[in-house]
Steps between C-alpha positions, in 0.01 A plus 500: 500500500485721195741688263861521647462306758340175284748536277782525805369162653411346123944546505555374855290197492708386203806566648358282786379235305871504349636452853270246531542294246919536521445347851452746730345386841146670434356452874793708629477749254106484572594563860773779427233709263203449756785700766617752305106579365413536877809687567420746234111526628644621851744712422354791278843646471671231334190455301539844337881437392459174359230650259601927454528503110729800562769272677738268259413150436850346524549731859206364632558138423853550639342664803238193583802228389740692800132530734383087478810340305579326841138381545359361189614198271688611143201464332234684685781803526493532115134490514487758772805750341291437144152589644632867621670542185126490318274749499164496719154685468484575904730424762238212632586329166827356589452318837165359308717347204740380706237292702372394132811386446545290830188368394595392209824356594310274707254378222833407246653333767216290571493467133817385491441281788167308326299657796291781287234337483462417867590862547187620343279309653610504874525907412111484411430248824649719722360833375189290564576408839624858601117632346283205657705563842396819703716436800793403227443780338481733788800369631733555227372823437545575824722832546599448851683192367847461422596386131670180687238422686249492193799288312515247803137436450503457152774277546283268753170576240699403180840285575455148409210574286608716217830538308769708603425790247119481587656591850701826446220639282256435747772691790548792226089536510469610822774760487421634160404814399177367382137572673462162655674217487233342271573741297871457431428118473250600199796711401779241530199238280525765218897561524548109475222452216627806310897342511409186416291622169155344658186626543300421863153392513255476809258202488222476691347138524283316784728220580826444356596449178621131381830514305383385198198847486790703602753408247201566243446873658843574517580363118158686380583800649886501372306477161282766528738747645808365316728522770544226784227509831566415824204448674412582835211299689240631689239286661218701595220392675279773286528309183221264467682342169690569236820742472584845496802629362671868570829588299564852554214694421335234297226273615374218404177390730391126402359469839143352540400791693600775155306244331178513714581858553482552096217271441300701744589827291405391167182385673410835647602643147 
């Protein structure tokens, strides 16, 4: 998001983290946002109120407190009656913050809860397993679908196997907004790195990593980039040896295959 609408969800996300922190039961207000973002999404109507700049703030919080007041908790309310009180670039702005939001809810409670880590990296090894997965893939993308029955078989995918928060992110993908569902997972990686002031890197290695050379990575790369990694592990069959690292748009290729690849160059040069 850019301009008004950054700054409008820079506000709300510390009036969540506020709610948060004061208590506030963060799944439901997860769930409440993800509800009121798809409400928004399908009725274009309601859309347009809740963000016409011409229209009062205080009357349109007062209209969407009389609307929902009966549906959501206290906290997601305020959230909701404060998010149509801000200003937003396009209409499409609103229902996509509020999802941001539920998003984050989720990753402070898990926070909260010591599960943030685990978070993170059942997020990346499911995105994986949705990619690597055709069928999976196909099925919940799969229009003719209803959203319950794509929830019932992430349920029996996921339940037993992943924490609670890993869960309802993984439901929210595959009624999102986004592309693909692989896509919102990337999305939801990004939201929970971003919140919890971390950067995300993608190793590639040929067989796993032992704790020790991963603790190394992790601390060398904190170093470099001055700002805590997490580190998200790859085994590829493609890598002969050595390690490739991706953090955003940087690379860093230490791969025996770069090496051989730039050996051979200066060679032919």
């Amino acid at each position: 998001m850019r301009g008004a609408s950054a700054s409008s969800l820079e506000r709300l996300t510390e009036q969540l983290g506020s709610a948060v922190e004061s208590g506030a039961d963060a799944a439901r207000i997860a769930d409440d946002l993800f509800s009121v973002s798809a409400l928004l999404r399908g009725e274009p109507s309601l859309r347009r109120v809740a963000t016409d700049p011409s229209l009062q703030p205080a009357a349109k919080s007062d209209f969407v407190r009389s609307l929902l007041g009966e549906r959501l908790d206290a906290a997601s309310l305020d959230l909701v009656a404060a998010s149509v009180a801000q200003r937003w670039a396009t209409t499409r702005d609103l229902a996509d913050a509020l999802e941001e939001l539920g998003v984050i809810a989720v990753v402070k409670g898990a926070d909260r809860d010591g599960d943030a880590d685990a978070l993170e990296d059942e997020l990346f090894g499911f995105g994986r397993l949705v990619t690597e997965n055709p069928e999976l893939r196909d099925a919940l993308s799969d229009p003719a679908r209803t959203a319950a029955d794509k929830h019932a078989l992430i349920d029996n995918l996921l339940e037993g196997r992943v924490t609670a928060a890993t869960r309802r992110l993984a439901k929210q993908a595959v009624v999102s907004s986004h592309r693909t569902v692989s896509v919102a997972v990337e999305e939801y990686q990004k939201v929970a790195a971003r919140n919890r002031n971390r950067l995300v890197a993608t190793v590639r290695v040929a067989r796993e990593l032992p704790d020790a050379d991963r603790a190394r990575l992790e601390g060398a790369l904190t170093s470099q980039y001055d700002r805590p990694v997490h580190l998200n592990v790859v085994v590829d069959p493609e890598v002969v040896g050595g390690v490739k690292v991706e953090i955003g748009d940087d690379v860093i290729d230490g791969t025996v295959a770069s090496r051989l690849d730039e050996a051979r160059r200066r060679l032919a040069g």
